[in-house]
C-alpha positions in Angstrom: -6.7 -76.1 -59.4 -4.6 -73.0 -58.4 -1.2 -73.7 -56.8 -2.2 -73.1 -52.8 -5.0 -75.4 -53.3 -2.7 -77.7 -51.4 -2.1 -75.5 -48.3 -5.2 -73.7 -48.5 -6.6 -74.1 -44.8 -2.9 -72.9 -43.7 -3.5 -70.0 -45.8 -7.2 -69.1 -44.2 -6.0 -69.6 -40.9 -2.9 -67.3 -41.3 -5.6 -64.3 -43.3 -8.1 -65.1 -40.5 -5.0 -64.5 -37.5 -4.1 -61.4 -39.6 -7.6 -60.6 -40.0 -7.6 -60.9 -35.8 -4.3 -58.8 -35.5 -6.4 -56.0 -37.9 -9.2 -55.9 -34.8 -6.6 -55.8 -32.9 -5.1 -52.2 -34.3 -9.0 -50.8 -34.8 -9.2 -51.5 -31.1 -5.6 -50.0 -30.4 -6.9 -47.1 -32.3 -10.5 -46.3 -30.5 -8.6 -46.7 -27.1 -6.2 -44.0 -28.1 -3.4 -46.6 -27.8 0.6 -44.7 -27.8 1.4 -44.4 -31.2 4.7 -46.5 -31.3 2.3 -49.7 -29.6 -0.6 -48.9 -32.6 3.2 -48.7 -35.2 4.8 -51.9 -33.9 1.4 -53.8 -34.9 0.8 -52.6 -37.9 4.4 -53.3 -38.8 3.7 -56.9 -37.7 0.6 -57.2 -39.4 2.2 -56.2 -42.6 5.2 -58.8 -42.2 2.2 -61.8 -41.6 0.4 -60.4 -44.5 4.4 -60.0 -46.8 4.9 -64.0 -45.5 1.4 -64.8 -47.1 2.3 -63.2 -50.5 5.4 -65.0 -50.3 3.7 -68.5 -50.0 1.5 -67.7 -52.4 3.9 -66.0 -54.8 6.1 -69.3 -54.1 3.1 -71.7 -54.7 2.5 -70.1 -57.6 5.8 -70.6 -59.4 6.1 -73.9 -58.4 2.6 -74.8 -59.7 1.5 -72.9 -62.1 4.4 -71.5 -63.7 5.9 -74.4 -63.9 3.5 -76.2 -65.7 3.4 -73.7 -68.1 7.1 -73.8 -68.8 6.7 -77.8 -69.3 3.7 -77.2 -71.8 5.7 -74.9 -73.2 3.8 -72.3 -76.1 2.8 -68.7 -75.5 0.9 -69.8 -72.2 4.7 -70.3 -70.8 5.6 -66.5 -71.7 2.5 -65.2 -70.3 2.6 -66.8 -67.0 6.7 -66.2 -66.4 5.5 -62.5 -67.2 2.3 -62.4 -65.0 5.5 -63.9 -62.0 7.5 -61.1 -62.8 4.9 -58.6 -62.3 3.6 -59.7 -59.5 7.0 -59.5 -58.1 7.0 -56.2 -58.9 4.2 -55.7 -57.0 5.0 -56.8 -53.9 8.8 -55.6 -53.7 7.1 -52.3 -54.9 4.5 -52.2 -51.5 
């Protein structure tokens, strides 16, 4: 079981708005929207997509990480690294 099993439907149906606000820009786009409009969306879309990774990020630490650390072993090591890289990740984008 991964750790947003819990909260998974909240998780489709934020993608699935997201995936909406994305249509949303195409349209924008093909209608020769002003360019600031098309820029304010697409910043918006990339905060709702940031507040995903975060839940996930945060679901995973408090899941799956931490059972690691409790079973303690190499396992542990690997998944505080595989955290810490996807942290990179995402402060990097």
């Amino acid at each position: 079981m991964h750790g947003y099993s819990a909260d998974k439907q909240a998780y489709l149906t934020r993608l699935r708005r997201i995936e909406g606000q994305i249509r949303g820009l195409q349209r924008m786009v093909e209608e020769d929207s002003y360019c600031i409009d098309v820029l304010t969306q697409v910043s918006a879309a990339t905060r709702a997509l940031q507040a995903v990774a975060l839940g996930l990020l945060e679901d995973h630490i408090r899941h799956c990480v931490a059972d690691a650390i409790n079973s303690g072993g190499p396992e542990a090591e690997e998944k505080v690294k595989e955290a810490s890289a996807a942290i990179a990740r995402l402060v990097r984008s």
